[in-house]
N, C-alpha and C positions, 0 to 999 in steps of 0.2 A: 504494500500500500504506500511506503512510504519513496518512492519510485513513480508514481499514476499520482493523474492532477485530481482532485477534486473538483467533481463540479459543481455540486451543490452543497451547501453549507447547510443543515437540517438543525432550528433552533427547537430544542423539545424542550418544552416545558416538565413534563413528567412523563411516566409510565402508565398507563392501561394495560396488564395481561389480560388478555382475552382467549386465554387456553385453560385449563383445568388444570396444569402442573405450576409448579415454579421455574421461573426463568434463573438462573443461573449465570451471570457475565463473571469474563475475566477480564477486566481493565486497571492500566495504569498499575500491577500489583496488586491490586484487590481482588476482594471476589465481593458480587451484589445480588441480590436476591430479592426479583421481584416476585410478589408474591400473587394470585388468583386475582383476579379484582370479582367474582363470582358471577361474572355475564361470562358467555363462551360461545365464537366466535365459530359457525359450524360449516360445514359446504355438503350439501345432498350431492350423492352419486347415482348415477345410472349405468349399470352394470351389463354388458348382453354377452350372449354365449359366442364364441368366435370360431370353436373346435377343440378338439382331446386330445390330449398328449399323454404317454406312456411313459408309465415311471414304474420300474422294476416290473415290469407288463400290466402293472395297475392302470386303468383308465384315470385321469382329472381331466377337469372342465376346464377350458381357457376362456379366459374372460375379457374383453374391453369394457373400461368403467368413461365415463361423459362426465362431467360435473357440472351441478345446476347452479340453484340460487345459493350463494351464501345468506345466511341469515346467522344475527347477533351484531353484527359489525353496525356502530353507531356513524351516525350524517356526521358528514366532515363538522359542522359548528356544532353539533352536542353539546360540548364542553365551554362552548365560547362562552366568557362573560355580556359579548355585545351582539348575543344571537336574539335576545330582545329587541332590540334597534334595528337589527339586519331583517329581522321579520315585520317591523312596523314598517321599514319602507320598501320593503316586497322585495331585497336583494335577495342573491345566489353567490352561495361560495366562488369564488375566483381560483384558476390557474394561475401562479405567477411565477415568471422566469427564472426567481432563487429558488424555488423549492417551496415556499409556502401556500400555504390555500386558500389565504385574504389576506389585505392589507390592513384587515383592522386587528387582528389580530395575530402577534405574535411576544414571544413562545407560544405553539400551540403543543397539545400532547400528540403524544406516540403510543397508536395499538399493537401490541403485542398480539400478533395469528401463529398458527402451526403453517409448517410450509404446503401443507395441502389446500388450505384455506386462501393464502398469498398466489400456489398455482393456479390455484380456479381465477382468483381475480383476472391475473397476467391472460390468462386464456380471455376472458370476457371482455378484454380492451381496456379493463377498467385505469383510470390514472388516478391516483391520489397520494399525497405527498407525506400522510401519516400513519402511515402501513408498515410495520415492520413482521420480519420473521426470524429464529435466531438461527444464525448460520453453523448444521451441523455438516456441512462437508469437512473434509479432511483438514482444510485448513481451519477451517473454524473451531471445529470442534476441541472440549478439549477433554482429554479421557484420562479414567483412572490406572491403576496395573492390570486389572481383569479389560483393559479395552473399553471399558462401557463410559459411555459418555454420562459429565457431571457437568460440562457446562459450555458457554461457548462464550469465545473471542470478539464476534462481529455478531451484525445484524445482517439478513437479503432487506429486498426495496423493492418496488415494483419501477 
């Protein structure tokens, strides 16, 4: 990372997990621990039969799965203190060129999703600037002596 430019500079205010575990980060030497916030952030699958595959001459089913609506994941202003003001005069959240999602507000927070929940978005087109997922690839992740992963390094993005 420290080699690759940045392109956007994400001011978060706080945390939201929106998964039913704890989050886990390794930063700076610490370790942090966000904890549930009790909403959880889901994506429905649609699964169909594609063909059988032979294991040890056992038949299994092969599957393709689609992924639908997420549900749980709150409206980018949820949190805004000035989503009163932005609804008395009939605005809509903004795109904007740094990375944030209005100019009325910032720091805005950051939701914590499973990376299944961030795939489905990415698949749906969806753009929003306060999506996070924690990065368990290789680099990310960061594991104990048994392999199993305890926490991770980064965040993904959409």
């Amino acid at each position: 990372m420290a080699n690759e430019k940045v392109e956007k500079v994400r001011k978060i205010g706080g945390w939201v997990n929106l998964t039913p575990h704890d989050i886990v980060v390794y930063t700076g030497g610490r370790k942090v621990v966000i904890p549930p916030s009790g909403q959880v952030a889901r994506v429905a699958t649609h699964s169909r039969l594609v063909g059988v595959a032979q294991v040890e001459g056992k038949a299994v089913e092969v599957y393709t799965a689609s992924y639908e609506n997420v549900q749980g994941l709150p409206l980018v202003c949820l949190n805004c203190t000035l989503r009163s003001q932005c609804e008395a005069e009939g605005r809509q959240p903004e795109k904007r060129e740094d990375g944030g999602s209005c100019s009325l507000q910032e720091p805005y927070e950051g939701y914590l999703v499973s990376s299944l929940v961030l795939t489905a978005l990415r698949e749906r087109g969806v753009v929003r600037y306060d999506i996070f997922a924690p990065d368990t690839s290789p680099a990310g992740a960061v594991r104990d002596k048994d392999n199993k992963i305890i926490g991770v390094r980064n965040f993904l993005t959409l």
